[in-house]
C-alpha positions as CSV (number, residue, x, y, z in Angstrom):
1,X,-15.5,-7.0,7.6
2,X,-12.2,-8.4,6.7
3,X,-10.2,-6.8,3.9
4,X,-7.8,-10.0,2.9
5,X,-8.0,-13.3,3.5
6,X,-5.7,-16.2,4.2
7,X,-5.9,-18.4,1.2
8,X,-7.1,-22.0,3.0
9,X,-4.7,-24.5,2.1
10,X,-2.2,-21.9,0.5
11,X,1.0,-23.3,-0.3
12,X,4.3,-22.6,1.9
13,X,6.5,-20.1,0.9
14,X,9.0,-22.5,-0.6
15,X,11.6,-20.8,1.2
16,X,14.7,-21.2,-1.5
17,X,18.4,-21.3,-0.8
18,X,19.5,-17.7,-1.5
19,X,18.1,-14.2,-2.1
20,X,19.2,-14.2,-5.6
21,X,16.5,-17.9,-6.5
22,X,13.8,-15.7,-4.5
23,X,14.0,-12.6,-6.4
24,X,14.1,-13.8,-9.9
25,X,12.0,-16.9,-9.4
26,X,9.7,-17.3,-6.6
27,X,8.9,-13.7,-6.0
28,X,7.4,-13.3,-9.3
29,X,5.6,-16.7,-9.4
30,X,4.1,-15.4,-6.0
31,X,3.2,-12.1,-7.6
32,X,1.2,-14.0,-10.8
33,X,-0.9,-15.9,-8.0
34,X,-2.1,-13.0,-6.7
35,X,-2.9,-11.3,-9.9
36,X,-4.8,-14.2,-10.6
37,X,-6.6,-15.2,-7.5
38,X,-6.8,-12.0,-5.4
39,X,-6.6,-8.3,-7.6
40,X,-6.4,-9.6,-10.8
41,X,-4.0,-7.9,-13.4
42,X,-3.6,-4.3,-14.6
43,X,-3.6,-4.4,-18.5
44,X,-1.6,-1.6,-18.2
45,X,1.5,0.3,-16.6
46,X,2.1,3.8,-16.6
47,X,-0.1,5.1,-19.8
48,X,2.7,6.4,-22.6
49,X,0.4,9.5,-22.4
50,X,0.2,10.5,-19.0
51,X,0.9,13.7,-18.2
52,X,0.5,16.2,-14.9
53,X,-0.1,19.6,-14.2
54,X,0.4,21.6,-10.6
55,X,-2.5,23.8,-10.6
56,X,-1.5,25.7,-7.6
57,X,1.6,25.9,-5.0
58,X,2.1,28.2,-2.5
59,X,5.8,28.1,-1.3
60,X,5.3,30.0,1.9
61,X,2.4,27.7,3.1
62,X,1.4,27.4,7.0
63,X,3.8,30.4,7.7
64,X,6.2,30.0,5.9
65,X,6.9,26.7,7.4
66,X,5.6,24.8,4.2
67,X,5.4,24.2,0.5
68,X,2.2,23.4,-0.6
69,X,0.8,22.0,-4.2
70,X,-2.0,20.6,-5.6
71,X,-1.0,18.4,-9.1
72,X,-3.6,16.8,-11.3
73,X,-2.4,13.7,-13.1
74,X,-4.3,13.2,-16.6
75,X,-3.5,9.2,-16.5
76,X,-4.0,9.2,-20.7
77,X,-2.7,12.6,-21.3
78,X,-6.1,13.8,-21.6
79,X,-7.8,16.7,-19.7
80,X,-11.1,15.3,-20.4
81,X,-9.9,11.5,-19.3
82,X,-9.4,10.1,-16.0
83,X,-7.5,12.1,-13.9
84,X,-6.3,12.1,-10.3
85,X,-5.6,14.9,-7.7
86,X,-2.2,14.6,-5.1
87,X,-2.2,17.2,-2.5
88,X,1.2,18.1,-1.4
89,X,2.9,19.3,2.3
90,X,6.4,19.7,2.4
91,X,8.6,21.4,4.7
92,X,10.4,24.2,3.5
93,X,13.7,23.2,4.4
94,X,15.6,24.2,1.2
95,X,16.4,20.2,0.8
96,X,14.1,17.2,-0.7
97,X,12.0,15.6,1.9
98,X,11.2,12.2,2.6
99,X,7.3,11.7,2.0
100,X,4.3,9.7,3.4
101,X,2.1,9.0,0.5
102,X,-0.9,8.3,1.4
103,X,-3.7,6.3,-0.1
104,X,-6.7,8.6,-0.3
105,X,-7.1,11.6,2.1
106,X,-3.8,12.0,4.7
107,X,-5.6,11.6,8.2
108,X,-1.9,12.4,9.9
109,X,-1.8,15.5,11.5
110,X,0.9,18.7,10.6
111,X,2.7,17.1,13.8
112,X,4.3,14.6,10.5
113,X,5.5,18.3,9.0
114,X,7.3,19.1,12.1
115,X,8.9,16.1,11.8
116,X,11.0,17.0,8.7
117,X,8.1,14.5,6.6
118,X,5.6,15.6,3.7
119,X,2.9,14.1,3.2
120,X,1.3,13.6,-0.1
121,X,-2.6,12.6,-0.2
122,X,-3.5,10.4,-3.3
123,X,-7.0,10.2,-4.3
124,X,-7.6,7.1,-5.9
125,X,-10.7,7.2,-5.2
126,X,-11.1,9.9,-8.2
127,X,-10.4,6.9,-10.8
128,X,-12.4,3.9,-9.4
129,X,-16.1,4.8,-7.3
130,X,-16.0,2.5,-4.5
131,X,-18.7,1.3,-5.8
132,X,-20.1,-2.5,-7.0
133,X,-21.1,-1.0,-10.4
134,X,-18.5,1.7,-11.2
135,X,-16.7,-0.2,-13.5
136,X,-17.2,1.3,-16.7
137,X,-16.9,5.0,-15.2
138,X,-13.6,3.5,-13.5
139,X,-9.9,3.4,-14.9
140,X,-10.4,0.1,-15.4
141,X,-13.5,0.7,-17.8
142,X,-11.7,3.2,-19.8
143,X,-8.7,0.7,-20.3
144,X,-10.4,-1.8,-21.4
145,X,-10.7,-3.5,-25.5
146,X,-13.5,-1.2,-27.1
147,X,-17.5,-2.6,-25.8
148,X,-16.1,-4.3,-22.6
149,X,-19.0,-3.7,-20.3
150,X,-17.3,-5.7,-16.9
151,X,-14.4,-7.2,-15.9
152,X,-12.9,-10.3,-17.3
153,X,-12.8,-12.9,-14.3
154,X,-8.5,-12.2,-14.0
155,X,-8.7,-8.5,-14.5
156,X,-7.8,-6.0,-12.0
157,X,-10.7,-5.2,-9.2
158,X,-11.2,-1.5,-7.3
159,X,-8.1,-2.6,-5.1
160,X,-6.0,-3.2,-8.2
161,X,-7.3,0.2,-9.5
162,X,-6.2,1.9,-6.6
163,X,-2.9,0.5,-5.9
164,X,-2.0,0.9,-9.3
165,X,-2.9,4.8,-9.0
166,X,-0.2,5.2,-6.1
167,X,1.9,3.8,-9.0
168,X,1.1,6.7,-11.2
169,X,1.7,8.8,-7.7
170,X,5.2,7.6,-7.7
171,X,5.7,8.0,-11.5
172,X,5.0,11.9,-10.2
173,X,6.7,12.3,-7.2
174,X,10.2,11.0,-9.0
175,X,9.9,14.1,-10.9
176,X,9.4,17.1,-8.2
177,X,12.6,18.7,-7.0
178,X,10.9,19.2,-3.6
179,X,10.6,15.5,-2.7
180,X,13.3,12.6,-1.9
181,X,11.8,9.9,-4.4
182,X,14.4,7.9,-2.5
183,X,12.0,8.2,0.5
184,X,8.5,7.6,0.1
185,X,7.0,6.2,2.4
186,X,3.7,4.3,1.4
187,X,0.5,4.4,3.9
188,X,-3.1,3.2,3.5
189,X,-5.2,2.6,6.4
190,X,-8.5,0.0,6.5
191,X,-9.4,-1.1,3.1
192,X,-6.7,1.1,1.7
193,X,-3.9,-0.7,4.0
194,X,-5.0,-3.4,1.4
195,X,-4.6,-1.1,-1.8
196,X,-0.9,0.2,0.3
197,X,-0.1,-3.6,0.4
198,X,-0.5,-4.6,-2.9
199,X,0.6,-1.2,-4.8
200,X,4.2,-1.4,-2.4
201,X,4.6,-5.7,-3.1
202,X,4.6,-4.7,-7.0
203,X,6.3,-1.3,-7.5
204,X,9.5,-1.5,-5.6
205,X,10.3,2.4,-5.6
206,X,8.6,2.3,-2.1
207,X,11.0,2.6,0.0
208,X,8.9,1.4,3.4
209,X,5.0,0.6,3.1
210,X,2.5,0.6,6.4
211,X,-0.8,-0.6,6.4
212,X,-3.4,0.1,9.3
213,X,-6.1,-2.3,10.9
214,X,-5.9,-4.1,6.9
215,X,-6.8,-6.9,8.2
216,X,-5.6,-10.6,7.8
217,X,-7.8,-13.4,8.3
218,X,-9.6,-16.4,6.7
219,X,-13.6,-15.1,6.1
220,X,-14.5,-15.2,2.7
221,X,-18.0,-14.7,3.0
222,X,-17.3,-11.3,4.3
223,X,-15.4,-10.0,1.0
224,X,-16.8,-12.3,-1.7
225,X,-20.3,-10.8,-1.3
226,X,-20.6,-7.1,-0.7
227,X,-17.2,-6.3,-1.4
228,X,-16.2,-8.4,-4.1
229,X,-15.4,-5.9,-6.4
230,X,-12.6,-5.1,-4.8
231,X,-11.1,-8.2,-6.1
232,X,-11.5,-10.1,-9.5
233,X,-13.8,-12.9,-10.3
234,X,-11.6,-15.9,-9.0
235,X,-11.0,-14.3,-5.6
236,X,-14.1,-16.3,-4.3
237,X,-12.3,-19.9,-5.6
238,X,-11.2,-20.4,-2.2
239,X,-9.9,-23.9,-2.6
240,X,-8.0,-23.1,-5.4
241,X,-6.4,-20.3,-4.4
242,X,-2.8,-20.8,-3.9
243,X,-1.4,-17.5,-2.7
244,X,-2.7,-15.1,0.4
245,X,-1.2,-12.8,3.1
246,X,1.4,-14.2,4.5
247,X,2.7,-14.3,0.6
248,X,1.5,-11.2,0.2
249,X,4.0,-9.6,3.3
250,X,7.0,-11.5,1.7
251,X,7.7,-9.9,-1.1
252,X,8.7,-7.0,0.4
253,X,11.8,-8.5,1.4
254,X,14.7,-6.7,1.6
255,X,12.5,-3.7,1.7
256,X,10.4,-2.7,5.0
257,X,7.0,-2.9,5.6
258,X,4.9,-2.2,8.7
259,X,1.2,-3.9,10.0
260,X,-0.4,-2.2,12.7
261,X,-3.6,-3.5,14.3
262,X,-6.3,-2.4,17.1
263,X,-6.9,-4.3,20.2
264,X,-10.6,-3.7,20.0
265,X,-11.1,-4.6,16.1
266,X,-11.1,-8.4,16.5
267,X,-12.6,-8.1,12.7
268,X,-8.7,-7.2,11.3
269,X,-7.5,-10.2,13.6
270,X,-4.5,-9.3,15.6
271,X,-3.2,-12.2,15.8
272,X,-3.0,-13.2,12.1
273,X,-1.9,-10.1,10.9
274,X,0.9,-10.9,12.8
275,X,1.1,-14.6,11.9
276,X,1.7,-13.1,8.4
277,X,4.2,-10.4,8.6
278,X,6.2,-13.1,10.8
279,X,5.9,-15.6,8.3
280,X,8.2,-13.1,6.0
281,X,10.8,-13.7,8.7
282,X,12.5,-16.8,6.4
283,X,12.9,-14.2,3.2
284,X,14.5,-11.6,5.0
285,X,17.0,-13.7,6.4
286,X,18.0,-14.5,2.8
287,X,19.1,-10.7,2.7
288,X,21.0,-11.1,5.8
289,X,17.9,-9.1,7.8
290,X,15.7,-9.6,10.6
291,X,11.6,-9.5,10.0
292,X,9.4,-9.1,12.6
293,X,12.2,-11.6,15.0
294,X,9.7,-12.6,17.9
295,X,8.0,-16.0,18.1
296,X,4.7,-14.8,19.9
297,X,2.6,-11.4,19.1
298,X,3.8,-8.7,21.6
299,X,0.9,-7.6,24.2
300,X,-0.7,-3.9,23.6
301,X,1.4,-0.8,22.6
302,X,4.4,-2.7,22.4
303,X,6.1,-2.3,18.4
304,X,8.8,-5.0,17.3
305,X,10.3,-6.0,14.5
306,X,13.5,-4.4,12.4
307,X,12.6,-4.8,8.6
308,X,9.2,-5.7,9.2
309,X,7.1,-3.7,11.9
310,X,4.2,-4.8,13.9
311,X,1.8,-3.3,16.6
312,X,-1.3,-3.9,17.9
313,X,-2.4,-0.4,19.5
314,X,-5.0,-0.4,22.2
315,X,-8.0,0.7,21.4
316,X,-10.4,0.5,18.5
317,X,-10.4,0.4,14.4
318,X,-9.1,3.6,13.6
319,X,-5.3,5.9,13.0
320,X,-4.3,7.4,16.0
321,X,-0.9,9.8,16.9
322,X,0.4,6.5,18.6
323,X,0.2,4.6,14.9
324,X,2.0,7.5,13.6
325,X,4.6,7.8,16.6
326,X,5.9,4.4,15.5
327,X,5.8,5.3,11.5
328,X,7.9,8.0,12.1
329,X,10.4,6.0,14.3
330,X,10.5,3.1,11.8
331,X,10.6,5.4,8.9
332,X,13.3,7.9,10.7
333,X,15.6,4.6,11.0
334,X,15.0,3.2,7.9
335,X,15.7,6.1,5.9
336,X,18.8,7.0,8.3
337,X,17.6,10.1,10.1
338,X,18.8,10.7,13.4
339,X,17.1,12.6,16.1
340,X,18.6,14.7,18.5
């Protein structure tokens, strides 16, 4: 099962001349091509309703060593509307921390903690079933015009839902005292390295975002069927499409982003998932950065890149302690923390 596709035929980057042409130009034009071909749009940003509530915390959590909270965001300020649940662990340092925020359920161990990390699981899963028919029970059924039974053929699919729910995450975490919104780390691993992808290419409060064993490779058939709901209607207008991965990885330029892959999960493809985040290499030097700065993909267990990470681990689908090793190095340098 692959998660994105290379568009076929999809248009160069159209590398311009300086960093100011790509941000105000192409970076956008890029960003309506894959609103319209690939997730679709979100009719909406962050509700002028929404509200939150943290319906427990325990500031002595795991001995003392942690603060821990459970928040409920009402997305339309309404307790009997959607809502969303973000579990919190922080270390109780006395200081903001930088986070990890996780789409869905945070498979990192407390080892992250003991790093001087929180980690923040989002589940978006609580506003959009993954699910062919969940549409109307959805986010996206609730926001849409009065008596729309299913999505218009550009509207936003599941992914689209659930990237734009680590949005609403982020609208959150700028508010608690307890966390360095200056920080946050975005992670998502299989289908939600996809939704981690798309929500950190549109909202650029993420400071770094990682995606694991997403997947990058040109099999429609795989998506377009079972899992089409994931995306909107026109994702399956392969010809047309003029926007895909490699895109995709390029407009986090001058921000960092990180693809890891397995060895033994040939379905992600290694070696396009690499092809893509080194084909962001031409943006970042616009900023006066390096990308991923290798010509061919590294063997096993061996990370590169400066602004944008790459690894393929040994080993099968999955997010292991060596993924998380090489977060916490990319993030610790990123976000200027020095190790003894």
């Amino acid at each position: 099962m692959i998660l994105l596709a290379v568009a076929a035929g999809a248009q160069t980057l159209n590398v311009p001349g300086d960093a100011r042409t790509w941000m105000e130009k192409r970076r956008p034009e890029l960003i309506r091509q894959l609103e319209t071909y690939v997730y679709g749009r979100a009719p909406i940003g962050r509700p002028p309703g929404m509200t939150w509530e943290v319906v427990a915390e325990d500031r002595h959590g795991l001995g003392g060593k942690a603060i821990t909270k459970t928040v409920k965001l009402y997305l339309a300020g309404k307790k009997d509307g959607p809502a969303m649940e973000l579990g919190l662990i922080l270390p109780n340092t006395g200081r903001p921390a930088p986070v990890f925020a996780i789409a869905g359920n945070a498979r990192a161990s407390l080892f992250v903690l003991d790093r001087g990390y929180g980690l923040v699981s989002c589940r978006v899963d609580q506003i959009q079933a993954d699910i062919p028919n969940g549409y109307a029970a959805g986010v996206r059924g609730y926001f849409a015009p009065r008596g729309q039974a299913a999505p218009g053929a550009e509207e936003w699919g599941a992914i689209g839902a659930w990237a734009w729910g680590m949005s609403r995450a982020m609208d959150y975490l700028e508010t608690d005292k307890d966390v360095d919104a200056k920080r946050v780390a975005l992670e998502g691993f299989s289908r939600l390295g996809q939704v981690a992808l798309w929500a950190g290419a549109q909202d650029t409060r993420f400071a770094i975002t990682i995606s694991t064993d997403a997947g990058c490779l040109e099999r429609n058939a795989d998506v377009t069927g079972r899992f089409a709901y994931w995306f909107d209607g026109r994702f399956k207008e392969t010809a047309r499409r003029p926007a895909g991965c490699r895109e995709l990885l390029a407009l986090f330029a001058p921000r960092a982003v990180y693809i890891a892959t397995s060895e033994e999960d040939e379905s992600r493809d290694p070696q396009g998932s690499f092809q893509a985040a080194q084909s962001a290499d031409p943006i970042y030097a616009l900023f006066g950065e390096t990308g991923v700065g290798v010509a061919k993909k590294p063997p096993p267990d061996t990370p590169v890149g400066d602004f944008a990470g790459f690894h393929e681990r040994s080993g099968e689908h999955g997010l292991k302690r060596y993924d998380w090793e090489q977060y916490l190095r990319f993030a610790d340098r990123h976000f200027g923390i020095a190790r003894k």
